[in-house]
PAZAPA-4460 file (N, C-alpha, C; in steps of 0.05 Angstrom, whole numbers, plus 32768, in hexadecimal, padded with zeros to 4 digits):
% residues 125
    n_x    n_y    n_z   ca_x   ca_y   ca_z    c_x    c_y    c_z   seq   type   mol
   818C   7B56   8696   818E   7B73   8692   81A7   7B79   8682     1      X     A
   819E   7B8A   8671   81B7   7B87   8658   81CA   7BAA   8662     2      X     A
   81DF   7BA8   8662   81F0   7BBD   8670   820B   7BC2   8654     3      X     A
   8213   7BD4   8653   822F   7BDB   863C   8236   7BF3   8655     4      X     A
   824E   7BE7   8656   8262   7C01   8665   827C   7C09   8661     5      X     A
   8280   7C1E   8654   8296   7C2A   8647   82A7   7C37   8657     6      X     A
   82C7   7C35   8654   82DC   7C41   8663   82EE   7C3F   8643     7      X     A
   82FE   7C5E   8657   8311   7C5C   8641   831B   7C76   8638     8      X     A
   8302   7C82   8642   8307   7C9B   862A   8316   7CAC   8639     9      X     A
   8325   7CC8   863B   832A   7CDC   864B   833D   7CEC   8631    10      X     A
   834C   7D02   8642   834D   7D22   8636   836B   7D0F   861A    11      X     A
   836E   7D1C   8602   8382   7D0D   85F8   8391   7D21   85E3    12      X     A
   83AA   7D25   85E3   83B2   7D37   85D5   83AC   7D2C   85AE    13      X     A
   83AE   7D3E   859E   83A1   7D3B   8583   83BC   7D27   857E    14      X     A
   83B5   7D11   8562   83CA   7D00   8563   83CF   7CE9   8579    15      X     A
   83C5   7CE9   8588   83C5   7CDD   85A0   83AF   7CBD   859C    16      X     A
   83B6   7CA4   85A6   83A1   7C98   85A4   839B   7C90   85C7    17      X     A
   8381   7C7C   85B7   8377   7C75   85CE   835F   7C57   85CE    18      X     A
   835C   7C45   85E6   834B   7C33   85E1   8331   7C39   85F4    19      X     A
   8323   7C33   85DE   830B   7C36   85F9   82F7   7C18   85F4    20      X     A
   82F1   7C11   8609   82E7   7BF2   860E   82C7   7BF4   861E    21      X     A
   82B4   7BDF   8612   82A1   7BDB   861F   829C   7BC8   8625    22      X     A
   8292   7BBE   8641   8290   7BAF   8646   8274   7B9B   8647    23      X     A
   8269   7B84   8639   8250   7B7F   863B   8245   7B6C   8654    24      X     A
   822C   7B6C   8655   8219   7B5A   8669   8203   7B56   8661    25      X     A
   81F7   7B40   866B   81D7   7B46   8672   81D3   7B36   8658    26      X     A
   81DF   7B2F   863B   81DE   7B2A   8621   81F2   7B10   861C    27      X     A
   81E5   7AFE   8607   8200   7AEE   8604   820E   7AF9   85ED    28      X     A
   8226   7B0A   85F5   823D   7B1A   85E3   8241   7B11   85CE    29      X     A
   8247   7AF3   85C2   8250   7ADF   85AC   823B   7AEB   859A    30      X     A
   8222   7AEC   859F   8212   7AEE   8590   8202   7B06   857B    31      X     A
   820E   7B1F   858A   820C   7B3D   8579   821F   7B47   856D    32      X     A
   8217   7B5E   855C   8229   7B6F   8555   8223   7B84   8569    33      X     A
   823A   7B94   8566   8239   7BA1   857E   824A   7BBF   856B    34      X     A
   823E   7BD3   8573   8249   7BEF   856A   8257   7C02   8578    35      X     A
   826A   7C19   856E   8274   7C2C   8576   8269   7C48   8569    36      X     A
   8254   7C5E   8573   8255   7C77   856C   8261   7C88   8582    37      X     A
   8257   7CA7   857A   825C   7CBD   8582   824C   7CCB   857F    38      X     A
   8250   7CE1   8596   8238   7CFA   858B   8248   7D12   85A3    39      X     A
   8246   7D27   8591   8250   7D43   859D   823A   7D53   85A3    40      X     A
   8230   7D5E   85B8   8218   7D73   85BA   820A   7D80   85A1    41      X     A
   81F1   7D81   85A1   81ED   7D8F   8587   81E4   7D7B   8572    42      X     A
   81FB   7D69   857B   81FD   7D55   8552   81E9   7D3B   855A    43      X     A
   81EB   7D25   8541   81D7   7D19   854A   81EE   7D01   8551    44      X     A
   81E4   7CF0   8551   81F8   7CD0   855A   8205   7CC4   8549    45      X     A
   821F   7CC6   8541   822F   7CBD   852C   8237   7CA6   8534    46      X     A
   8238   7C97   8512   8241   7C76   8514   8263   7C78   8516    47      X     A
   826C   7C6A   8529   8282   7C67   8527   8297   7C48   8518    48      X     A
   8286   7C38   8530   828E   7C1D   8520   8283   7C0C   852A    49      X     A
   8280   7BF3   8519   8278   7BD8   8520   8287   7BB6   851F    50      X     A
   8280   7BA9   852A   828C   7B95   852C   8278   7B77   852F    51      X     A
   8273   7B67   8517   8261   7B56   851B   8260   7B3E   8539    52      X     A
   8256   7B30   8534   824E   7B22   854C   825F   7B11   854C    53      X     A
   8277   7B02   8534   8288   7AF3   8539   82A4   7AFE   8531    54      X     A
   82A1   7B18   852F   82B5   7B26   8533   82C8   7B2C   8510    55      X     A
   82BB   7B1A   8505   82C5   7B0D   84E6   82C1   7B2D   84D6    56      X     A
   82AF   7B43   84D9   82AB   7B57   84C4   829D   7B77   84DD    57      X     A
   82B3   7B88   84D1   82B5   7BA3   84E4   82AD   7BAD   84C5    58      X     A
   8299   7BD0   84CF   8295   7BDB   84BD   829A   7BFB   84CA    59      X     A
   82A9   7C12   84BD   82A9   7C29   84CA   829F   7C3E   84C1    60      X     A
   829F   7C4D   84D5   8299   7C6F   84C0   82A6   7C79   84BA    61      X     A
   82A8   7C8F   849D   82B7   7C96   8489   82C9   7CA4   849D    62      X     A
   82BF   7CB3   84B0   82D8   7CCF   84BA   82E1   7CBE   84CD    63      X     A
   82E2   7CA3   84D7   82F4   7C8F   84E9   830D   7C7E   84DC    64      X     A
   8303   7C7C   84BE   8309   7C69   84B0   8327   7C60   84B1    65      X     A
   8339   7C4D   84AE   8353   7C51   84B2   8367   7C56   84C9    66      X     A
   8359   7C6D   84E5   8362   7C6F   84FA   8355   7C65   8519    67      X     A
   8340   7C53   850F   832E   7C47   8527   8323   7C26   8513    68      X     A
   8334   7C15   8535   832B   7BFE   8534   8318   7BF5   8544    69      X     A
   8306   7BDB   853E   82F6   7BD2   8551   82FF   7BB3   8556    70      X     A
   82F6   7BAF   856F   82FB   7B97   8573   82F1   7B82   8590    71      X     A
   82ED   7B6C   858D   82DE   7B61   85A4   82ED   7B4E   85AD    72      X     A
   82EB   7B42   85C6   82F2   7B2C   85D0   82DC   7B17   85DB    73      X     A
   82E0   7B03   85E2   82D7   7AE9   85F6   82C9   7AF4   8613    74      X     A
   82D5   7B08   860F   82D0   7B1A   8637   82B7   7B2B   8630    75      X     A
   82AB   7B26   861B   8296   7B42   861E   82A0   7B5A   861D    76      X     A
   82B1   7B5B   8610   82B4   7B76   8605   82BD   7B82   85E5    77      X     A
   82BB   7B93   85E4   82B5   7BA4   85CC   82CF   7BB8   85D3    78      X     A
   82E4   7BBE   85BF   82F6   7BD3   85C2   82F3   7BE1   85AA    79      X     A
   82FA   7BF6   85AA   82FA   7C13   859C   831E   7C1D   859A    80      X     A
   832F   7C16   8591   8346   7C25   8586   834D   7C38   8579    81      X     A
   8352   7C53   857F   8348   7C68   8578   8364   7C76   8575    82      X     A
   8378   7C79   8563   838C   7C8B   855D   838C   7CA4   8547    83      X     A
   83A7   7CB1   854A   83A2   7CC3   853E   838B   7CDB   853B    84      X     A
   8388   7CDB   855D   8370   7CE3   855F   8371   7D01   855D    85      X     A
   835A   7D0B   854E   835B   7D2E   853E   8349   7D3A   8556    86      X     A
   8340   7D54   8561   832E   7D67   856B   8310   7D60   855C    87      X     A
   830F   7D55   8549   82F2   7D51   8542   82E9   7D35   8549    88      X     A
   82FA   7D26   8558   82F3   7D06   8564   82E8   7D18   8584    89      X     A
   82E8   7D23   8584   82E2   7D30   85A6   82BB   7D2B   85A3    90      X     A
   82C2   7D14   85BF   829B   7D12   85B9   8292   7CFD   85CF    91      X     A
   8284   7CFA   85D2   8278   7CE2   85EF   8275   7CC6   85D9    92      X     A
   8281   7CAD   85DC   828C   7C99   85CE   8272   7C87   85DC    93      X     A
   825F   7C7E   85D0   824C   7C6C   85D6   8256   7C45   85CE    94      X     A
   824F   7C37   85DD   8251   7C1F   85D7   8229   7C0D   85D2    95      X     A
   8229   7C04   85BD   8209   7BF7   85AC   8206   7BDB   85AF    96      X     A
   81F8   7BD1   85BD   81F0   7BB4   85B1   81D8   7BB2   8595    97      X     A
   81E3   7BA5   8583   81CD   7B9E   8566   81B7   7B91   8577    98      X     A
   81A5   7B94   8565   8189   7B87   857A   818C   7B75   8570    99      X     A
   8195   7B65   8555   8188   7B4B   8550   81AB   7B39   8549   100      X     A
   819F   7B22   8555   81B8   7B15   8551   81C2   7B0C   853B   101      X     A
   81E2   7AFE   853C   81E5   7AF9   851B   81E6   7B0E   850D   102      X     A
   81D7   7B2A   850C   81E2   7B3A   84FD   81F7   7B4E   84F5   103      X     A
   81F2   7B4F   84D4   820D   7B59   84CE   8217   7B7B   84D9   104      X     A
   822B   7B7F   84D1   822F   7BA0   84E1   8221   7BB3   84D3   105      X     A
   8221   7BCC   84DF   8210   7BD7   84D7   8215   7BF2   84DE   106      X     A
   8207   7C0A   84D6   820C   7C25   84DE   81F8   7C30   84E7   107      X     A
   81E4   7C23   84E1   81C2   7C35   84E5   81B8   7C30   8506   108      X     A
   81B3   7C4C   8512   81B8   7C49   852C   819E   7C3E   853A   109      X     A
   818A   7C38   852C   816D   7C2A   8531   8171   7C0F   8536   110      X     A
   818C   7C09   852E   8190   7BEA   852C   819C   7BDB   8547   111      X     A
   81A0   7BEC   8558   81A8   7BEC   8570   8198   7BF9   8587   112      X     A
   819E   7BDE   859D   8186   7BE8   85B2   818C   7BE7   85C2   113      X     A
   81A4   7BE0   85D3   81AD   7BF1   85E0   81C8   7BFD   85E6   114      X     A
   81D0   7C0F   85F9   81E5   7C20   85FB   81F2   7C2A   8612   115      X     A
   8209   7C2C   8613   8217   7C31   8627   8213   7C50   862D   116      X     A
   821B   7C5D   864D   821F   7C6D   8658   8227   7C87   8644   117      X     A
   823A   7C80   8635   8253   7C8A   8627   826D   7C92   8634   118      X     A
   8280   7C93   8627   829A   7CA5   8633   82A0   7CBA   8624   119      X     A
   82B6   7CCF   8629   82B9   7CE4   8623   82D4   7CE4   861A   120      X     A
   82D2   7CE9   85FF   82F0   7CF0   85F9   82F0   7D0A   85EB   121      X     A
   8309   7D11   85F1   830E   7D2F   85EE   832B   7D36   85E7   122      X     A
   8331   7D37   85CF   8348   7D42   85C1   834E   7D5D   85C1   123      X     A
   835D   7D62   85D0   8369   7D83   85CE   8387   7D86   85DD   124      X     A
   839B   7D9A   85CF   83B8   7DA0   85D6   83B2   7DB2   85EB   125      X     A
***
């Protein structure tokens, strides 16, 4: 049974960073790429970032670009580094497993099957 569970997120002043981490199961980790979006009420599910299956090639989205890292470890997990964070990063932070292994990163959210809970981050003074 394949599980992603995200911690991390909570209330953060603008400028402010933050990590948020998921944790995998159920899957052998080594072997996916694994994603970071978002989605605010209303909107649809934004790509945030990705990180291939050997960790060798991250790809991001344009409005992340520069102030959000990704990154994995040996432990099954997936981190999200998130500074300089603005009022328009405010959003429930999903963690993706790629369905197919070996593959490269990606943005297209069909390409992933499954997903974490989400967490909530929320930028405001």
């Amino acid at each position: 049974q394949v599980q992603l569970v995200e911690s991390g997120g909570g209330l953060v002043q603008p400028g402010g960073s933050l990590t948020l981490s998921c944790a995998a199961s159920g899957i052998t980790f080594s072997l996916y790429t694994m994603g970071w979006f978002r989605q605010t009420p209303g909107k649809e599910r934004e790509f945030v970032a990705s990180i291939s299956w050997n960790g060798g090639t991250t790809t991001y989205g344009d409005s992340v670009k520069g102030r959000f890292t990704i990154s994995r470890d040996n432990a099954k997990t997936v981190y999200l580094k998130i500074n300089s964070l603005k009022p328009e990063d405010t959003a429930v932070y999903y963690c993706a497993k790629h369905k197919y292994r070996y593959s490269s990163t990606g943005s297209r959210i069909e390409n992933y099957d499954y997903w974490g809970q989400g967490t909530q981050v929320t930028v405001s003074s």
